[in-house]
N, CA, C and O atoms as CSV, one atom per row, in Angstrom:
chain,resi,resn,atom,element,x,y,z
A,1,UNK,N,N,36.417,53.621,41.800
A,1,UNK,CA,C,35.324,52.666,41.740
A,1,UNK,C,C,35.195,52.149,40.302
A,1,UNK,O,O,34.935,52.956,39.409
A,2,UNK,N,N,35.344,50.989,40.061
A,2,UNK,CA,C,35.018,50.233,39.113
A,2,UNK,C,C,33.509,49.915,38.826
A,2,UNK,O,O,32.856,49.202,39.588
A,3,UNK,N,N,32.998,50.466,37.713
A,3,UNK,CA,C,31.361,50.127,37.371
A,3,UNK,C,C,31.292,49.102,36.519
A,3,UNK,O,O,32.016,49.141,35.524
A,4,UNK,N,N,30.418,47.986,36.729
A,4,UNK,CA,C,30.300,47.011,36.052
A,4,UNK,C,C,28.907,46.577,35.325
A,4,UNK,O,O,27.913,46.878,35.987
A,5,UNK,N,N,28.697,46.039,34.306
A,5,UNK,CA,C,27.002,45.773,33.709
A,5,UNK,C,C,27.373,44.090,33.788
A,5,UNK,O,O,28.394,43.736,33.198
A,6,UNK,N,N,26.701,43.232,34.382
A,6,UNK,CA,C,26.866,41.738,34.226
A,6,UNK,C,C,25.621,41.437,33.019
A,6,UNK,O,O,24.478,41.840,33.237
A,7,UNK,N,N,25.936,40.752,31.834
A,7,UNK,CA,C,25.202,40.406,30.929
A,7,UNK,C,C,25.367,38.493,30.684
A,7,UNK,O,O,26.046,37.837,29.894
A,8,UNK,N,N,24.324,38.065,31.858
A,8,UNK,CA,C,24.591,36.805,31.648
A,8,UNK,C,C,22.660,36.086,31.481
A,8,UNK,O,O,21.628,36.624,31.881
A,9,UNK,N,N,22.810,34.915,30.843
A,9,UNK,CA,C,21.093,34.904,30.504
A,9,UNK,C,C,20.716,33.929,31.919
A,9,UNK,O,O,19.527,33.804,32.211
A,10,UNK,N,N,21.459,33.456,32.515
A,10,UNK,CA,C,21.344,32.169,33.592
A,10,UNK,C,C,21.224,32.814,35.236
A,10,UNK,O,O,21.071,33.975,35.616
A,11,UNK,N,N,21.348,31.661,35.924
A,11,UNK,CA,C,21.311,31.429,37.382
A,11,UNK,C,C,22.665,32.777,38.066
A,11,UNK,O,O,22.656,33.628,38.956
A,12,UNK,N,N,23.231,32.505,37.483
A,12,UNK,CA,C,25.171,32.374,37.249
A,12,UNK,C,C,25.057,34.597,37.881
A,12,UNK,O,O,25.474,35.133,38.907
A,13,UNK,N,N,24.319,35.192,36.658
A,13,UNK,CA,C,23.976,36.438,37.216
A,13,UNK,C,C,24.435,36.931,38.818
A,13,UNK,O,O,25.396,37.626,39.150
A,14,UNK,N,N,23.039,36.101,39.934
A,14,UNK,CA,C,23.098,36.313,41.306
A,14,UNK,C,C,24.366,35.812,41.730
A,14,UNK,O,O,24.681,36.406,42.761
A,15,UNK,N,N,25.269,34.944,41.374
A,15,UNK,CA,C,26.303,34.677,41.919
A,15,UNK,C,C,27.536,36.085,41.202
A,15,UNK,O,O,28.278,36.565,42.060
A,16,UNK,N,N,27.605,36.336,40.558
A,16,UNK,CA,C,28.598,36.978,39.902
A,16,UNK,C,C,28.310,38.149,40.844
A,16,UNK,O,O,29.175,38.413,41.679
A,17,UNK,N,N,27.048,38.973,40.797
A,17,UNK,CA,C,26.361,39.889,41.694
A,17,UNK,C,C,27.027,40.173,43.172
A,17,UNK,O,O,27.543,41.190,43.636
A,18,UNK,N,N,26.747,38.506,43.871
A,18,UNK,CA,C,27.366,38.536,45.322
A,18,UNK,C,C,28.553,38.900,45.344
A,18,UNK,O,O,28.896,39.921,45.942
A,19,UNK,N,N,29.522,38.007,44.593
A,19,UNK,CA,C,31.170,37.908,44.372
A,19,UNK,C,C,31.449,39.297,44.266
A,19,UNK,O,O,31.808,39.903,45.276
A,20,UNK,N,N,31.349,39.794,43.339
A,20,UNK,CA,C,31.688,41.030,42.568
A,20,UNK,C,C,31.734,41.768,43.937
A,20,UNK,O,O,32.853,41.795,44.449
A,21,UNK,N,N,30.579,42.462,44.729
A,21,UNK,CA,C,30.403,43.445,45.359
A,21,UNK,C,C,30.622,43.202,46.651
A,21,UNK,O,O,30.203,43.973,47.515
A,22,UNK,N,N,31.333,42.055,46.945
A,22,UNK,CA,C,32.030,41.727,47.921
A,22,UNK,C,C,33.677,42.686,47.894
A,22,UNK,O,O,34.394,42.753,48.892
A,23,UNK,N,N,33.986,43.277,46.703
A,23,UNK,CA,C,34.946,43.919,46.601
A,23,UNK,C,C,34.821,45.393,46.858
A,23,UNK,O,O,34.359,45.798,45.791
A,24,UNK,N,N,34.928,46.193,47.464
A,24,UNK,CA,C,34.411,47.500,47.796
A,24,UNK,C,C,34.434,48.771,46.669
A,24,UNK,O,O,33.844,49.848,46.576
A,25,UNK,N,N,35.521,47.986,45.806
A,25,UNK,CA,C,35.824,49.226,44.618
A,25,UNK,C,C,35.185,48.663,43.308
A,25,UNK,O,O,35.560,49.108,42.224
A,26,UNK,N,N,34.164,47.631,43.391
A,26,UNK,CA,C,33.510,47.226,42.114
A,26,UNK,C,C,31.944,47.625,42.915
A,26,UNK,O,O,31.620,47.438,44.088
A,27,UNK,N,N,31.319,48.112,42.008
A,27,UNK,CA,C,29.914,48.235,42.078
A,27,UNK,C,C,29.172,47.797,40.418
A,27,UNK,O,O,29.639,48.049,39.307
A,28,UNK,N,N,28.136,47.214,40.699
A,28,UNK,CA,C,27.160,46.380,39.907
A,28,UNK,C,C,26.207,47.523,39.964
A,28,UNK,O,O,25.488,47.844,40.909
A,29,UNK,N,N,26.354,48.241,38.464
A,29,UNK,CA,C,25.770,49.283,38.131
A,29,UNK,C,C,24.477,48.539,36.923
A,29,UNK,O,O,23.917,49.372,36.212
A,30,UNK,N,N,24.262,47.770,36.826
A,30,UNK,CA,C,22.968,46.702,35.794
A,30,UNK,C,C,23.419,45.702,35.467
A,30,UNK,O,O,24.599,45.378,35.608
A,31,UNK,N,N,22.362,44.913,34.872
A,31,UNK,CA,C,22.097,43.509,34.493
A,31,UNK,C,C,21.900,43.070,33.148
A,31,UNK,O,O,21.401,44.034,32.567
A,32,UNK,N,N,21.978,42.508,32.676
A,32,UNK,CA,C,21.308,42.308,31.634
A,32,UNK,C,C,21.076,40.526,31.498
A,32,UNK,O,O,21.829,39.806,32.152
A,33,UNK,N,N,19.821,39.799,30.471
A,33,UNK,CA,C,19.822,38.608,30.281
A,33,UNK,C,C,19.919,38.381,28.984
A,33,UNK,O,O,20.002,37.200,28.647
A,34,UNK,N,N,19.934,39.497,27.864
A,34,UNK,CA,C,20.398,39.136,26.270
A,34,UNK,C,C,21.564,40.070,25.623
A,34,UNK,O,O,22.053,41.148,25.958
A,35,UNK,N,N,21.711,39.479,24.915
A,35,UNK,CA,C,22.592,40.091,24.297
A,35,UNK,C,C,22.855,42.004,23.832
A,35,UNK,O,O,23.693,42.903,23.906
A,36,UNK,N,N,20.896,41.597,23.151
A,36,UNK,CA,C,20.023,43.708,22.967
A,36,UNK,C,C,20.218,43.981,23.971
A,36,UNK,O,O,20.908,44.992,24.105
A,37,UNK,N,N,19.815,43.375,25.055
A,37,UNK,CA,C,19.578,44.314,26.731
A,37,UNK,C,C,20.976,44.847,27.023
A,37,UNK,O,O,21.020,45.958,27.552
A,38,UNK,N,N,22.323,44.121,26.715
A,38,UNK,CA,C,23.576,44.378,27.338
A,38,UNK,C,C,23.701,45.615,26.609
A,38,UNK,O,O,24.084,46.643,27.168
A,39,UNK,N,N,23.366,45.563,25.269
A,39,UNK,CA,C,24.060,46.363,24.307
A,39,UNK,C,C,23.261,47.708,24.590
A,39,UNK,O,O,23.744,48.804,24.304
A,40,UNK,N,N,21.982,47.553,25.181
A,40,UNK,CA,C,21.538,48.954,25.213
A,40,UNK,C,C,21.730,49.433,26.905
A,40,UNK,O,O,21.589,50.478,27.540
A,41,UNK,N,N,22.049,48.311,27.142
A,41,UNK,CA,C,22.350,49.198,28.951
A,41,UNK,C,C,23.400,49.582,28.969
A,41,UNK,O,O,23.625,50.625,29.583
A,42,UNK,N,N,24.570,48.813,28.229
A,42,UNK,CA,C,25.499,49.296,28.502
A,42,UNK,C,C,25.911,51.253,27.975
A,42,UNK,O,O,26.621,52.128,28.469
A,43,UNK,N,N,24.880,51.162,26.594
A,43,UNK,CA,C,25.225,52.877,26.111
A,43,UNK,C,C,24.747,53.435,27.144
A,43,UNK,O,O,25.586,54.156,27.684
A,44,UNK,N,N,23.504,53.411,27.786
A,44,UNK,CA,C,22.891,53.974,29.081
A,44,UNK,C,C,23.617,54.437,29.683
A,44,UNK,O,O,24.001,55.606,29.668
A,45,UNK,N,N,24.060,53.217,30.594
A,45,UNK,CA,C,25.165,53.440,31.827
A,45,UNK,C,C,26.313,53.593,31.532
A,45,UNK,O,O,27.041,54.058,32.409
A,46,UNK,N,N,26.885,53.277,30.247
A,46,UNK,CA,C,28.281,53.672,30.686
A,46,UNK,C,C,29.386,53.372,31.784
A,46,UNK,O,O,30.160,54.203,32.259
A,47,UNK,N,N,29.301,51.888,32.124
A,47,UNK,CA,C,29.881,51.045,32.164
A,47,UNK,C,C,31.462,51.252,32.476
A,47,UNK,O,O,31.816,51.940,31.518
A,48,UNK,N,N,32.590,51.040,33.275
A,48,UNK,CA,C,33.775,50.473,32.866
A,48,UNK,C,C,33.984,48.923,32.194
A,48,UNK,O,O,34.569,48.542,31.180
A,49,UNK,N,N,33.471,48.451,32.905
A,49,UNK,CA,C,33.471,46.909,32.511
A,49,UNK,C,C,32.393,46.181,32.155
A,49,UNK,O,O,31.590,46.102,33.084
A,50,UNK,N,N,31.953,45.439,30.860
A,50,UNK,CA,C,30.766,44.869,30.703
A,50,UNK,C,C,31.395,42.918,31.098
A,50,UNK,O,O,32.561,42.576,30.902
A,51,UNK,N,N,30.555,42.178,31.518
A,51,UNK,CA,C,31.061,40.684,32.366
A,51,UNK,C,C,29.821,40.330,31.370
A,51,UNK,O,O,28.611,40.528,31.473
A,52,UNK,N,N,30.714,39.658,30.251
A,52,UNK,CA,C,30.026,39.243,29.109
A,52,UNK,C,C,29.719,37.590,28.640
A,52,UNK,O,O,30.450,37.116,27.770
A,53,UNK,N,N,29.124,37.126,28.966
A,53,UNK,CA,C,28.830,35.381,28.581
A,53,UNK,C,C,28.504,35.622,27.269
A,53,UNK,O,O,28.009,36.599,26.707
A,54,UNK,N,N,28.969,34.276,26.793
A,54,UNK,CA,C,28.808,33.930,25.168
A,54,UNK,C,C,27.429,33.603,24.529
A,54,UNK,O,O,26.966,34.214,23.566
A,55,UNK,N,N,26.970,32.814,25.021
A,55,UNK,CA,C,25.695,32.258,24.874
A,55,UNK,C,C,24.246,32.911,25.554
A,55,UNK,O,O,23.753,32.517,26.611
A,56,UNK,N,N,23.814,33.760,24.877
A,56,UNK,CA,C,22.911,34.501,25.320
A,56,UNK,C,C,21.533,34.763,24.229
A,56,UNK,O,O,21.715,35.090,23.056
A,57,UNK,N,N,20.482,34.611,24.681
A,57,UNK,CA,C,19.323,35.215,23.333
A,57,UNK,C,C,19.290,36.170,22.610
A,57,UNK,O,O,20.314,36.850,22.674
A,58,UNK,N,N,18.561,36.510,21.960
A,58,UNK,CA,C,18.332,38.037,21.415
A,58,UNK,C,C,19.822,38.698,20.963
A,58,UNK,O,O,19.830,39.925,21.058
A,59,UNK,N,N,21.090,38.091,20.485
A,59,UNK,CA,C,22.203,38.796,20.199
A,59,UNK,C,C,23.551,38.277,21.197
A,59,UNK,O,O,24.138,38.908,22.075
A,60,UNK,N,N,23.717,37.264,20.829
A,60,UNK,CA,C,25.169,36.501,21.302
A,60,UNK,C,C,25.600,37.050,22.081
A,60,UNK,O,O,25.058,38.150,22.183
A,61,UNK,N,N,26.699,36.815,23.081
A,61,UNK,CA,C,27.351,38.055,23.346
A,61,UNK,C,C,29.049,38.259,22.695
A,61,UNK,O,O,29.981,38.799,23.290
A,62,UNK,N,N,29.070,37.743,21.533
A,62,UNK,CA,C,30.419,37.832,20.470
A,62,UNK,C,C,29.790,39.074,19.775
A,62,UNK,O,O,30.565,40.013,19.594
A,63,UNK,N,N,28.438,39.233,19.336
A,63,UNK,CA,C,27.532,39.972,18.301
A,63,UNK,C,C,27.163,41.731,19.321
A,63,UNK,O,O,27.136,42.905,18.949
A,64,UNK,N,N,26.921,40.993,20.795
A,64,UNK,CA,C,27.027,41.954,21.817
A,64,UNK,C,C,28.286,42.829,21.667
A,64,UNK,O,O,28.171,44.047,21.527
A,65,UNK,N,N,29.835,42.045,21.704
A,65,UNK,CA,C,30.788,42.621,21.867
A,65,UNK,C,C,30.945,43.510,20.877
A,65,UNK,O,O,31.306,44.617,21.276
A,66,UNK,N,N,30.767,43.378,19.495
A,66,UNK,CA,C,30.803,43.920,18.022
A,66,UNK,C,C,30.014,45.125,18.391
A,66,UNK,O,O,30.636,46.114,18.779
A,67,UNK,N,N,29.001,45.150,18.331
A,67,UNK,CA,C,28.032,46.222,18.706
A,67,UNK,C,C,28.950,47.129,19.625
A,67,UNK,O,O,29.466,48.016,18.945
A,68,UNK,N,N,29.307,47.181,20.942
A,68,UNK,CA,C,29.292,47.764,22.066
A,68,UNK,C,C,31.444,48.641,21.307
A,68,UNK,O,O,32.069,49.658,21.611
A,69,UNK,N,N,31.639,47.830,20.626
A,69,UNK,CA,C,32.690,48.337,20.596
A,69,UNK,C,C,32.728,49.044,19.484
A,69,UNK,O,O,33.756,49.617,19.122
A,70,UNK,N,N,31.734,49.077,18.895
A,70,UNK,CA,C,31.921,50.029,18.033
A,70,UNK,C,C,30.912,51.340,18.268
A,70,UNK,O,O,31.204,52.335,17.604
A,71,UNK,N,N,29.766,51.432,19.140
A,71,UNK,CA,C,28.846,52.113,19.584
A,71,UNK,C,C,29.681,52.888,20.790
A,71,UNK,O,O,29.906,54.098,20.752
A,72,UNK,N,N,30.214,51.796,22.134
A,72,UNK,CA,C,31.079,52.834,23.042
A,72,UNK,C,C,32.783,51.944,23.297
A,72,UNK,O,O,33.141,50.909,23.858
A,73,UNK,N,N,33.258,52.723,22.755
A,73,UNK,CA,C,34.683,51.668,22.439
A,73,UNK,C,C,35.354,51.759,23.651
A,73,UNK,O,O,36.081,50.907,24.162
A,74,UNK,N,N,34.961,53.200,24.204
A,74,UNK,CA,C,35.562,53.199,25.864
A,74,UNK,C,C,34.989,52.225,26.674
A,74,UNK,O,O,35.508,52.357,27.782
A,75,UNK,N,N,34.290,51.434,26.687
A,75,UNK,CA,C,33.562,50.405,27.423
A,75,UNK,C,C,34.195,49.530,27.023
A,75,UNK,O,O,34.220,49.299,25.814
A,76,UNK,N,N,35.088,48.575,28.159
A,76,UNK,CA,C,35.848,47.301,28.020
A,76,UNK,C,C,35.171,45.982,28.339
A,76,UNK,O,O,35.107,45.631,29.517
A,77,UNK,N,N,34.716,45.305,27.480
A,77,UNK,CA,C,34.191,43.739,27.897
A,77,UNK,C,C,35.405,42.615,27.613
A,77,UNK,O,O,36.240,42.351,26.748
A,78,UNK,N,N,34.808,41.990,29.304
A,78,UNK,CA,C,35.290,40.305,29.665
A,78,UNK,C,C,34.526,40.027,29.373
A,78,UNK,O,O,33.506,40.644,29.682
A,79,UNK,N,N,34.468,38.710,28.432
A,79,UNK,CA,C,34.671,37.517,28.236
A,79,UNK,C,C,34.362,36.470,29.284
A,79,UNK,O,O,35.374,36.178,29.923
A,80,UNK,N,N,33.036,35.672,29.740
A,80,UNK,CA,C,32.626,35.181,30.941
A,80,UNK,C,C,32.012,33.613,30.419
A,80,UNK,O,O,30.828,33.330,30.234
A,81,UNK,N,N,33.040,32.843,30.275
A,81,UNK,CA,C,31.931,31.603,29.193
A,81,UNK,C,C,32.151,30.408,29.985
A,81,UNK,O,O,33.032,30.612,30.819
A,82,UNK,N,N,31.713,29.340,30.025
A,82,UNK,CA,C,31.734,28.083,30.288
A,82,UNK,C,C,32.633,27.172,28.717
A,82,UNK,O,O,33.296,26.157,28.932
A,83,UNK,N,N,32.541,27.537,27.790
A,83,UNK,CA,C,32.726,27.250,26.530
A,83,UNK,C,C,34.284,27.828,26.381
A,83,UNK,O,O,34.633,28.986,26.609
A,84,UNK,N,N,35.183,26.658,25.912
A,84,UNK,CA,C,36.394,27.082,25.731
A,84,UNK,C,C,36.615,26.683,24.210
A,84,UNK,O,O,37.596,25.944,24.125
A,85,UNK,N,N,36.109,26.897,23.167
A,85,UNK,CA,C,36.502,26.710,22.145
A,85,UNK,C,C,36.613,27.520,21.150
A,85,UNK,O,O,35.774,28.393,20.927
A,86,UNK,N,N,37.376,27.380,20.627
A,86,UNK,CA,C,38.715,28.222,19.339
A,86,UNK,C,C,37.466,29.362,18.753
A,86,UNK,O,O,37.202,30.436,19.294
A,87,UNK,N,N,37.060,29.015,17.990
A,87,UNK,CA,C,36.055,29.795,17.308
A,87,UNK,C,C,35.369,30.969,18.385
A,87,UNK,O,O,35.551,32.074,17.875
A,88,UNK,N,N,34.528,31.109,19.910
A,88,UNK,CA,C,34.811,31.551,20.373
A,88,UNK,C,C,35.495,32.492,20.954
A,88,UNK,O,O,35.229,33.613,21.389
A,89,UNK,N,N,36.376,31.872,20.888
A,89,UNK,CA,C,37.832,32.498,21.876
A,89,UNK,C,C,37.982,33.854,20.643
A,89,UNK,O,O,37.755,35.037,20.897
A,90,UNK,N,N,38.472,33.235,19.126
A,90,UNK,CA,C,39.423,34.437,18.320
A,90,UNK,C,C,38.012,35.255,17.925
A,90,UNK,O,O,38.142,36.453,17.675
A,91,UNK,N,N,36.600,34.635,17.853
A,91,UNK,CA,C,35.886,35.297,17.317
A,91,UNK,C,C,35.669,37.265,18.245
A,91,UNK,O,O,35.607,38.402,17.777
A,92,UNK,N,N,35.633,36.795,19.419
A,92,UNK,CA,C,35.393,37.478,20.676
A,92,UNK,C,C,36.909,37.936,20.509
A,92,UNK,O,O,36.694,39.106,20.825
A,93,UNK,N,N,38.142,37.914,20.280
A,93,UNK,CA,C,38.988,38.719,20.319
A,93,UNK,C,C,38.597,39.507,19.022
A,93,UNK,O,O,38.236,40.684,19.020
A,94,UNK,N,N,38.725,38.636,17.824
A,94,UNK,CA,C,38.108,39.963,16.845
A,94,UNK,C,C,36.892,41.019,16.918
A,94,UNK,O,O,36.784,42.070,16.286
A,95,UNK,N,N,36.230,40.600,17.619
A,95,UNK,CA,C,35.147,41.786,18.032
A,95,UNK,C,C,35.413,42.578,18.890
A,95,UNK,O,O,34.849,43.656,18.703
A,96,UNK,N,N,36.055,42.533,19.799
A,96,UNK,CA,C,37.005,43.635,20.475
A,96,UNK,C,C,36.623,43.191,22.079
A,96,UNK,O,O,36.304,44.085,22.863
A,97,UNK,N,N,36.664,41.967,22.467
A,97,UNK,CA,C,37.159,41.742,23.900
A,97,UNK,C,C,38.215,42.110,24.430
A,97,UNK,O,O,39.287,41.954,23.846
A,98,UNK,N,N,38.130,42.674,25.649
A,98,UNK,CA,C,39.679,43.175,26.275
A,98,UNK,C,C,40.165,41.749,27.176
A,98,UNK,O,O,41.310,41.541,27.575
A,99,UNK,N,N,39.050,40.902,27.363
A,99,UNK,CA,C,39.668,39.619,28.207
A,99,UNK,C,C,38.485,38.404,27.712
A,99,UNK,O,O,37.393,38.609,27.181
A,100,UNK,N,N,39.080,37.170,28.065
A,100,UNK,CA,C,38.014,35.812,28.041
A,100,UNK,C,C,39.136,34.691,28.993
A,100,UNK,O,O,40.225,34.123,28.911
A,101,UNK,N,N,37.925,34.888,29.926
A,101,UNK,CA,C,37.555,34.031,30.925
A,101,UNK,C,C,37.406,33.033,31.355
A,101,UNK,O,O,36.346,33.476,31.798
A,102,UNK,N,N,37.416,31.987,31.712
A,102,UNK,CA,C,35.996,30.541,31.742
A,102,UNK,C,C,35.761,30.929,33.309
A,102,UNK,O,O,36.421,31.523,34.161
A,103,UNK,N,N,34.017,30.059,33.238
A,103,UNK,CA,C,33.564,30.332,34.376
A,103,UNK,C,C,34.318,29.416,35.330
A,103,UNK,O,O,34.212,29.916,36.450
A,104,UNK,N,N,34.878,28.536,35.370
A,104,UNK,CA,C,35.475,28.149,36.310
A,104,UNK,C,C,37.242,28.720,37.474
A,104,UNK,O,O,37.928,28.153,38.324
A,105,UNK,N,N,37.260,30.360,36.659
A,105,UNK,CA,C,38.279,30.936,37.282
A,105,UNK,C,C,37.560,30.852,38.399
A,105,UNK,O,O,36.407,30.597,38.743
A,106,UNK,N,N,39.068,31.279,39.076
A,106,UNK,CA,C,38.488,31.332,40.726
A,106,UNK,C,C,38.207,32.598,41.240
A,106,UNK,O,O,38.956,33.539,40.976
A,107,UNK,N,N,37.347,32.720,41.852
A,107,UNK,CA,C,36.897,34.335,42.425
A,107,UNK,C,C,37.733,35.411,42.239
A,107,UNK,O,O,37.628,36.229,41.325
A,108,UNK,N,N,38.745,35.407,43.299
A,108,UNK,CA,C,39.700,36.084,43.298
A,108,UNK,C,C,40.189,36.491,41.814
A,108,UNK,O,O,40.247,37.559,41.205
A,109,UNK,N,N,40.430,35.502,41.589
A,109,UNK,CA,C,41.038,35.795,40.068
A,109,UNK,C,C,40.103,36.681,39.044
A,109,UNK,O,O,40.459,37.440,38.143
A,110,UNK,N,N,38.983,36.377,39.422
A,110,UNK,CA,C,37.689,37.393,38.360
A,110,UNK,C,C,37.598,38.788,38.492
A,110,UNK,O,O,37.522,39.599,37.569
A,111,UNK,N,N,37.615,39.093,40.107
A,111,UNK,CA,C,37.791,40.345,40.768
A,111,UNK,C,C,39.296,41.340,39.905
A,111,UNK,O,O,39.396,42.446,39.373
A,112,UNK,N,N,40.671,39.653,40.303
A,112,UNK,CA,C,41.161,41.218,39.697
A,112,UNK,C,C,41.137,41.074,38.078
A,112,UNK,O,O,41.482,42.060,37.428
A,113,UNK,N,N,40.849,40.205,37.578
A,113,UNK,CA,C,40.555,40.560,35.847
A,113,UNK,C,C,39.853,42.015,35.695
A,113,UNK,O,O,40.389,43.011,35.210
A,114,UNK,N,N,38.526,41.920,36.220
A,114,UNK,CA,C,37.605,42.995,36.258
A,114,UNK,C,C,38.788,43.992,36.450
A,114,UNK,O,O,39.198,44.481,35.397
A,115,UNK,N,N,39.344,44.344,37.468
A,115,UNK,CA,C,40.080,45.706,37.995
A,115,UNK,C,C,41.350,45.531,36.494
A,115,UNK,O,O,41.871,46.461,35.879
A,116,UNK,N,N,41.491,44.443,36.327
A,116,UNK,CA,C,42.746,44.749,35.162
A,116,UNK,C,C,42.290,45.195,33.981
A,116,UNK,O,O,42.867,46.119,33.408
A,117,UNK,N,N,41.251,44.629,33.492
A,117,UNK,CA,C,40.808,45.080,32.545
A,117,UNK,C,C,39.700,46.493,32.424
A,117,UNK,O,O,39.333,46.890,31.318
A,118,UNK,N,N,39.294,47.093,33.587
A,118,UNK,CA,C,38.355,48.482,33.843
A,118,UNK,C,C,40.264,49.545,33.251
A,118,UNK,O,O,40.355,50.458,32.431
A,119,UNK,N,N,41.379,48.908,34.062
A,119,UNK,CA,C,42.468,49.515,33.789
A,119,UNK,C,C,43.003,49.900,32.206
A,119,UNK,O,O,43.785,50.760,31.800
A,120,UNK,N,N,42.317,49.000,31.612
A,120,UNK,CA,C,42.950,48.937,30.055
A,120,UNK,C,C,43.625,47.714,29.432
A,120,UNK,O,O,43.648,47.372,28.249
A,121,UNK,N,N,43.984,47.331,30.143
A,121,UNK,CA,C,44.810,45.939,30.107
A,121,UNK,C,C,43.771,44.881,29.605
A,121,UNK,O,O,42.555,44.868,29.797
A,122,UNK,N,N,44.729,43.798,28.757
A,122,UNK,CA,C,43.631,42.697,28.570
A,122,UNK,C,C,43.893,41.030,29.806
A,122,UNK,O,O,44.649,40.996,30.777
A,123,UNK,N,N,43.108,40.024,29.365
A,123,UNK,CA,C,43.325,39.212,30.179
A,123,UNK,C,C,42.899,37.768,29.167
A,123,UNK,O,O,41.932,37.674,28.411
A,124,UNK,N,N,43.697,36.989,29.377
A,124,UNK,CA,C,43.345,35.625,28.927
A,124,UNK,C,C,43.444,34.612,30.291
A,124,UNK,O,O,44.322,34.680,31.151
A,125,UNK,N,N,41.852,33.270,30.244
A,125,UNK,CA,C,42.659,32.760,31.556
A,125,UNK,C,C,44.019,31.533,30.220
A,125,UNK,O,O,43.988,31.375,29.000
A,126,UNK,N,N,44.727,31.116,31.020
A,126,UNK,CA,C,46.031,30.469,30.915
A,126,UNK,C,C,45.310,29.118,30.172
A,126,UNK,O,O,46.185,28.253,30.212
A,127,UNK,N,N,44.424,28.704,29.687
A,127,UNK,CA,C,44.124,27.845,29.083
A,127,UNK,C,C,43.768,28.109,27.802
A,127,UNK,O,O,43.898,27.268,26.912
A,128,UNK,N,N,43.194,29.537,27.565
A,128,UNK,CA,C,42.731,30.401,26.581
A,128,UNK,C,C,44.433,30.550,25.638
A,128,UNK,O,O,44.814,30.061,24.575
A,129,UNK,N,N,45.163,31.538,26.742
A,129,UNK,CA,C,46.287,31.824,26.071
A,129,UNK,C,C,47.064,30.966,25.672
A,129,UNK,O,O,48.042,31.328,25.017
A,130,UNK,N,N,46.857,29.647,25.942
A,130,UNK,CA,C,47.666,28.461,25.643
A,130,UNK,C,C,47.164,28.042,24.212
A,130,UNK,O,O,47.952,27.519,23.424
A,131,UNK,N,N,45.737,28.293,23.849
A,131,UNK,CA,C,45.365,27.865,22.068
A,131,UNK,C,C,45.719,29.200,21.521
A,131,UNK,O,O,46.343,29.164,20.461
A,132,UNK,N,N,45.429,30.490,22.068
A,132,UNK,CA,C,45.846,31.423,21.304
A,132,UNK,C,C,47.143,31.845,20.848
A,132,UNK,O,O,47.313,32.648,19.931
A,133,UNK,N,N,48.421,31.059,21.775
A,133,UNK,CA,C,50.128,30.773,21.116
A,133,UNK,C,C,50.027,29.927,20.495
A,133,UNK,O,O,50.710,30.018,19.476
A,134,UNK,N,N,49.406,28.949,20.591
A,134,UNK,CA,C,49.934,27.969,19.308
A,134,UNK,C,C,48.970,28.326,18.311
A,134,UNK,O,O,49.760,28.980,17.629
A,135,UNK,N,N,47.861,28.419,17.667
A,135,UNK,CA,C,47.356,29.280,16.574
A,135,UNK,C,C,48.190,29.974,16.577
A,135,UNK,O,O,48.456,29.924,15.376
A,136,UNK,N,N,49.169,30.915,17.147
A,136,UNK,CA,C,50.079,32.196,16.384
A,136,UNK,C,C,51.291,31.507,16.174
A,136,UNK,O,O,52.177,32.181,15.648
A,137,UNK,N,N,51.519,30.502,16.413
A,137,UNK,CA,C,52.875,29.910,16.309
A,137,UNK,C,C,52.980,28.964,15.096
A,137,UNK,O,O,53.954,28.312,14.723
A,138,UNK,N,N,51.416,29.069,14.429
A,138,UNK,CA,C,50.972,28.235,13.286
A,138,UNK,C,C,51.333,28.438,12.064
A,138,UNK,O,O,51.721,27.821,11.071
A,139,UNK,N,N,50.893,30.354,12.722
A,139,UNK,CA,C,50.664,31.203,11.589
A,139,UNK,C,C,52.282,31.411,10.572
A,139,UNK,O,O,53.396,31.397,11.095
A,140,UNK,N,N,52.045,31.581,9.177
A,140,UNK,CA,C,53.191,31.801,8.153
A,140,UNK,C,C,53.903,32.755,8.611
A,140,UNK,O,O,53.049,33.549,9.008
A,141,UNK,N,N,55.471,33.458,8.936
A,141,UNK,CA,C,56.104,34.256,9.195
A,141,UNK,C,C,56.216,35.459,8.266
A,141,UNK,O,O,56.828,35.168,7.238
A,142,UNK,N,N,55.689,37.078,8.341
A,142,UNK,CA,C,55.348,37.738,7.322
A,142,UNK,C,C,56.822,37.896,6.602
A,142,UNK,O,O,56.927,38.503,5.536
C-alpha cells in the first residue's frame, strides 16, 4: 500500500482524492492546503508520497519540499503544478523532488508516477525533461 499526503491549496484536492483511491494500493492518508500544513502532516504521518503543488500559502511548496527533505528525507515528493517554468522545475529539483508533474498528465499516468516514485525512482513529465536536457546540454563540459 502506497500512503499518500495531497498538499494542494485549490478545488484540484477533491479531484486528486477521487483519482488516487480509485487505485486499490494508494490510500489518501491527509490533506493539506499550505505549504506549514504539508510540512507538518507530513512528519505526523509519515507519508510514502507527498502530491505537492507549487503555489501554495503559508510556505510554497518548493520551500515545503526543502523543509520535508531535510526534516524526513525518507518521504518522497511529486511535484503537482499547472506552471511549467524553468525556475520552478530546477528550483524543486534542488530542494529534493523525486518527480514534477503538470497537472495536465493524464490519470493513469499520475497513478503510476505516485507508485514509481513511493518506489524510489524519480519522474519528469516529457515536457519537463525536455528543458531539463537542454539546460544540461548548455552546461560547460567539466
Amino acid at each position: 500500500m502506497t500512503r499518500v499526503l495531497i498538499a494542494d491549496d485549490d478545488l484540484m484536492r477533491a479531484g486528486l482524492i477521487e483519482l488516487l483511491t480509485a487505485d486499490p494500493k494508494i490510500e489518501i492518508i491527509g490533506q493539506a492546503s499550505t505549504g506549514r500544513e504539508a510540512v507538518e502532516r507530513a512528519r505526523r504521518l509519515e507519508p510514502d508520497v507527498v502530491l505537492m503543488d507549487v503555489r501554495m500559502p503559508n510556505l510554497d511548496g518548493i520551500g515545503a519540499t526543502r523543509e520535508l527533505s531535510r526534516a524526513a528525507p525518507e518521504v518522497r515528493v511529486l511535484i503537482l503544478t499547472t506552471f511549467e517554468q524553468d525556475d520552478y522545475i530546477f528550483d524543486a529539483l534542488r530542494a529534493g523532488a523525486s518527480g514534477f508533474l503538470l497537472k495536465r498528465t493524464r490519470p493513469e499516468e499520475l497513478i503510476a508516477a505516485v507508485h514509481v516514485v513511493a518506489a524510489g525512482d524519480s519522474l519528469l513529465s516529457p515536457s519537463v525533461t525536455r528543458r531539463v536536457i537542454d539546460r544540461m546540454a548548455q552546461q560547460p563540459t567539466p
